[in-house]
N, C-alpha and C positions, 0 to 999 in steps of 0.2 A: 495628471496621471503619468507615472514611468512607461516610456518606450521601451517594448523588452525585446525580446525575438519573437518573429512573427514567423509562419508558416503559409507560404503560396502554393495553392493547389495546380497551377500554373509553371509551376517548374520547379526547383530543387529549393529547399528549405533555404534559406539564407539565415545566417548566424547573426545575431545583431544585437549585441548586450551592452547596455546602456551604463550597468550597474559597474565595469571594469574602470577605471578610471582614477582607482583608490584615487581614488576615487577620478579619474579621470575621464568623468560623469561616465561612464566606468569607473574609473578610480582615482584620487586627486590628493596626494597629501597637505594637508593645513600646515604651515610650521610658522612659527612665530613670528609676525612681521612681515610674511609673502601673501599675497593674494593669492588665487584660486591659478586655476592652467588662463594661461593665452596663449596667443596664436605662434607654433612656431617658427621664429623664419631662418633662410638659411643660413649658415656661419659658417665659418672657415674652418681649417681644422687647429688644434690645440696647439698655440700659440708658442714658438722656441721659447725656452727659459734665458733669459739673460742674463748673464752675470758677469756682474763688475767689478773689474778687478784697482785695485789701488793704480794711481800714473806712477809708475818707476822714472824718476830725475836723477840725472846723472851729474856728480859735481865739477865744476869747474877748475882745471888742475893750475892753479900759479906755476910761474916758473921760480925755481931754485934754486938760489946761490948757491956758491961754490964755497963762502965764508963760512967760517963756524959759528953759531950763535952763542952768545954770552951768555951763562949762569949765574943767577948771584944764587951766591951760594949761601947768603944768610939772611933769604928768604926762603924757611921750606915750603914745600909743594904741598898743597893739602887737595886731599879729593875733592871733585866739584860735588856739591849741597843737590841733592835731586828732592823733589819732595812729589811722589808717585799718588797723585789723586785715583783714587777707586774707581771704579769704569760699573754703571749699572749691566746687572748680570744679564744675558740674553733672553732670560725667560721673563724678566721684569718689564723687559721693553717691549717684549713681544707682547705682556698681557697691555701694555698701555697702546699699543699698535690696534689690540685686538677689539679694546672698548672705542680707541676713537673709529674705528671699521662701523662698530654696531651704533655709532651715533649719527656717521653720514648715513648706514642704512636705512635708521628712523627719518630721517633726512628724506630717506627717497635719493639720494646724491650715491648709486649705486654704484657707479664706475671708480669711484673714491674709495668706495667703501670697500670692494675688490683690490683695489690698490693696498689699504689701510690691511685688509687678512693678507695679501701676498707677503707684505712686508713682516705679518707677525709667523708666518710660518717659513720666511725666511730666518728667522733669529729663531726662532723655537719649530724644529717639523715634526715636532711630537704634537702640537697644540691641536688636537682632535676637535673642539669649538670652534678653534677658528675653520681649519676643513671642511667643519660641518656647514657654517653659514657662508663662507665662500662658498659653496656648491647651491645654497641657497640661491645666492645670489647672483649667481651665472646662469641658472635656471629663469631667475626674473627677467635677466637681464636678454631671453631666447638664446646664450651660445652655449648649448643641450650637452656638446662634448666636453667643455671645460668643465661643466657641472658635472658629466659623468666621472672623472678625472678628479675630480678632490674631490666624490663621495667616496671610490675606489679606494681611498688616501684612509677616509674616516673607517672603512672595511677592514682594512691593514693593520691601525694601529689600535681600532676597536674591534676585533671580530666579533665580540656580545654581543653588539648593539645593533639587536633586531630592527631599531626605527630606520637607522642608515640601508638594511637590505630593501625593505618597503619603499625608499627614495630612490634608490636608485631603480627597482623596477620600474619606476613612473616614469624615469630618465625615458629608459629605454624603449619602454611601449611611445614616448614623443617621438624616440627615433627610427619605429617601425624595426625594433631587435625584438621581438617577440619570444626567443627561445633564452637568451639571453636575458630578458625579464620572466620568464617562466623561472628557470634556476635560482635567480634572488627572492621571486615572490615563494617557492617550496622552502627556499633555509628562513624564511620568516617565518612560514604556515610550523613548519618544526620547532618556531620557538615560540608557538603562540599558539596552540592544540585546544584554546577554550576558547578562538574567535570565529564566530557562524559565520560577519559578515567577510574575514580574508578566504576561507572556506568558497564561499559566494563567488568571491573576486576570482578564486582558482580556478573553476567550475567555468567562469566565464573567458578565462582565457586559454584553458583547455580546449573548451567548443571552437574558439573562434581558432585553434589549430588543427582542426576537426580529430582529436583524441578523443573521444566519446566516450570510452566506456571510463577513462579517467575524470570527466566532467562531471558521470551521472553518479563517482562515488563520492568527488568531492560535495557536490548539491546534496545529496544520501547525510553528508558530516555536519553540514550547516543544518537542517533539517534535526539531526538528532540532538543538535547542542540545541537551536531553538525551534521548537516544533510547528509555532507559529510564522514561519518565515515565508511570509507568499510568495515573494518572488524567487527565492528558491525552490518553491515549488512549481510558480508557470516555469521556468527553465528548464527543469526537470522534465517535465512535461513536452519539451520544447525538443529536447536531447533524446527523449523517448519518440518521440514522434519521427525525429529523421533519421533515426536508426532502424526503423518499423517496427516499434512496438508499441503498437496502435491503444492495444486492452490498456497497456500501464500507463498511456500518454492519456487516455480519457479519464481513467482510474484517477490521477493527478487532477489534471483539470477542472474535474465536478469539484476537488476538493477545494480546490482556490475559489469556484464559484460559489460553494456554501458560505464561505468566510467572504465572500465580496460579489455580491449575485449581478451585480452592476459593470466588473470587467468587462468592456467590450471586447479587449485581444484575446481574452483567454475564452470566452463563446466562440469566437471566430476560428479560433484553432481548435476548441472541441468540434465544432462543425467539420473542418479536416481533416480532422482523425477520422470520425467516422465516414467521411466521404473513403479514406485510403483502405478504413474497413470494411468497406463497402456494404455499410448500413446508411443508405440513402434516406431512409422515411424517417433515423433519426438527424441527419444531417439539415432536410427540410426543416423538422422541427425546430430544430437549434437555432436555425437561421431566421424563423419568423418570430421566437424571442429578441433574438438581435436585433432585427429592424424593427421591434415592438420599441427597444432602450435606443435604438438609433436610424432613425428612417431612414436616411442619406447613406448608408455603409453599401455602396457600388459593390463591392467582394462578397458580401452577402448574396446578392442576386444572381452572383457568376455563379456562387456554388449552387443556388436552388438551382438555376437553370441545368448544371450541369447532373445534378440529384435527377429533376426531373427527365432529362435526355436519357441517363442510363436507365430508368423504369419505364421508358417507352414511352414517355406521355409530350410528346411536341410540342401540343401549342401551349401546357404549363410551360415547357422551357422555352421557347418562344418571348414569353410576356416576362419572363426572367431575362433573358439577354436584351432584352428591347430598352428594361429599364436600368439593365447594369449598363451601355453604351449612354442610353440618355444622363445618367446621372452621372459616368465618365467625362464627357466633354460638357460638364456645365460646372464642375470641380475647376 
């Protein structure tokens, strides 16, 4: 089961979306040849450019008589014979720079392979593929800035190419740039108006800048393009709930439990809706469903207990905190 955002009656809703990740379990993008996210560690910053210049030699001067030198004059001089071999053209070299790149990549021989694209957009820096999987590849490789840095490149000289904005948001959500990936992930979302789940992805990193009422329209977008989409709807739900709007957070809720009567998070957070509603007897109820589907849910008994305490009934809440402590310290 997805971990979505959960709501504690215990203190302020905490945001917590599992689904951002693009997918970076939140949100992750796949690209050809990379695995999934790993861990990132830390790097330096974006590495001086080098460049090599040709050695200038300087020639050796003889000394110079003072004599005249002799002509035969019936030898004429004929120009020297040069025979100028063709020189392969820079865009040539750079696609063969660019394949053997993507053969150390298959390799796994990654720092090669970074070698192998530097050199092909050294000779061609128009070459947008290679851009594209250098930043790949810097991403695998954990140095997050040089990958942000030739995606920026593939942005430049492809501005169309919606896939490069979606990567580079992912960049930046590894680097804790959140507003900075918010801006790449909207010029995606505007170039891609029929996808529910980037819609989703926006919603989710909206919340987690607590923009809300811009989250509950993107979740609203996803929903309308797929109607079936629950977990845009427990988030909604989620986003309703810490904004205080108790009616539409439950209104959402049942609706996910129709279509999945088995969610445990999403009972647990209709339960706290109607605790912030302060409909207690249905908050009990919902609660002894829950532990009916999961005996051991310790948050469940917090909230009977605290249901129970606001309707004046002690020793219910009593045997409710007794059993939320016992089953806290035996977790």
């Amino acid at each position: 089961m997805k971990k979505h955002c959960e709501a504690n009656i215990r203190g302020s809703l905490k945001w917590i979306c599992s689904g951002l990740a693009f997918y970076i379990s939140v949100f992750i993008i796949i690209c050809s040849g990379c695995g999934k996210k790993k861990e990132v560690t830390e790097i330096s910053e974006i590495l001086e450019e080098i460049v090599l210049t040709p050695v200038e030699t300087q020639l050796s001067e003889e000394a110079v008589g003072t004599s005249t030198i002799a002509v035969q004059q019936s030898t004429p001089i004929h120009p020297i014979q040069t025979s100028l071999t063709p020189q392969p053209n820079d865009s040539r070299v750079a696609n063969e720079l660019y394949r053997e790149g993507l053969e150390y990549f298959n390799q796994g021989r990654l720092q090669d392979a970074v070698d192998a694209f530097n050199k092909a957009t050294d000779r061609d820096n128009t070459m947008v593929d290679a851009y594209r999987k250098k930043a790949i590849t810097y991403q695998t490789l954990g140095l997050t800035n040089e990958a942000i840095a030739a995606c920026k490149k593939v942005i430049e000289l492809a501005p169309n190419d919606s896939e490069a904005y979606l990567t580079l948001t992912t960049f930046y959500l590894k680097r804790g740039m959140d507003h900075e990936a918010l801006a790449m992930l909207e010029k995606y979302v505007a170039a891609n108006p029929e996808d529910a789940q980037i819609y989703y992805n926006l919603g989710c990193l909206y919340g987690k800048m607590k923009l809300f009422n811009r989250a509950i329209a993107a979740y609203q977008q996803a929903l309308k393009i797929n109607p079936g989409y629950d977990d845009a709807y427990y988030n909604l739900g989620v986003v309703y709930l810490d904004t205080g709007k108790h009616d539409d957070a439950i209104r959402v809720f049942q609706k996910v439990l129709t279509n999945n009567p088995k969610n445990y998070e999403v009972r647990y957070n209709l339960a706290v809706a109607y605790t912030k509603k302060g409909a207690y007897e249905d908050t009990i109820a919902t609660c002894e469903k829950l532990l009916g589907l999961d005996p051991g849910n310790a948050n469940a008994h917090f909230l009977m207990g605290d249901a129970y305490n606001k309707l004046g009934k002690a020793d219910e809440a009593k045997k409710e905190y007794d059993l939320y402590k016992k089953l806290l310290f035996t977790q």
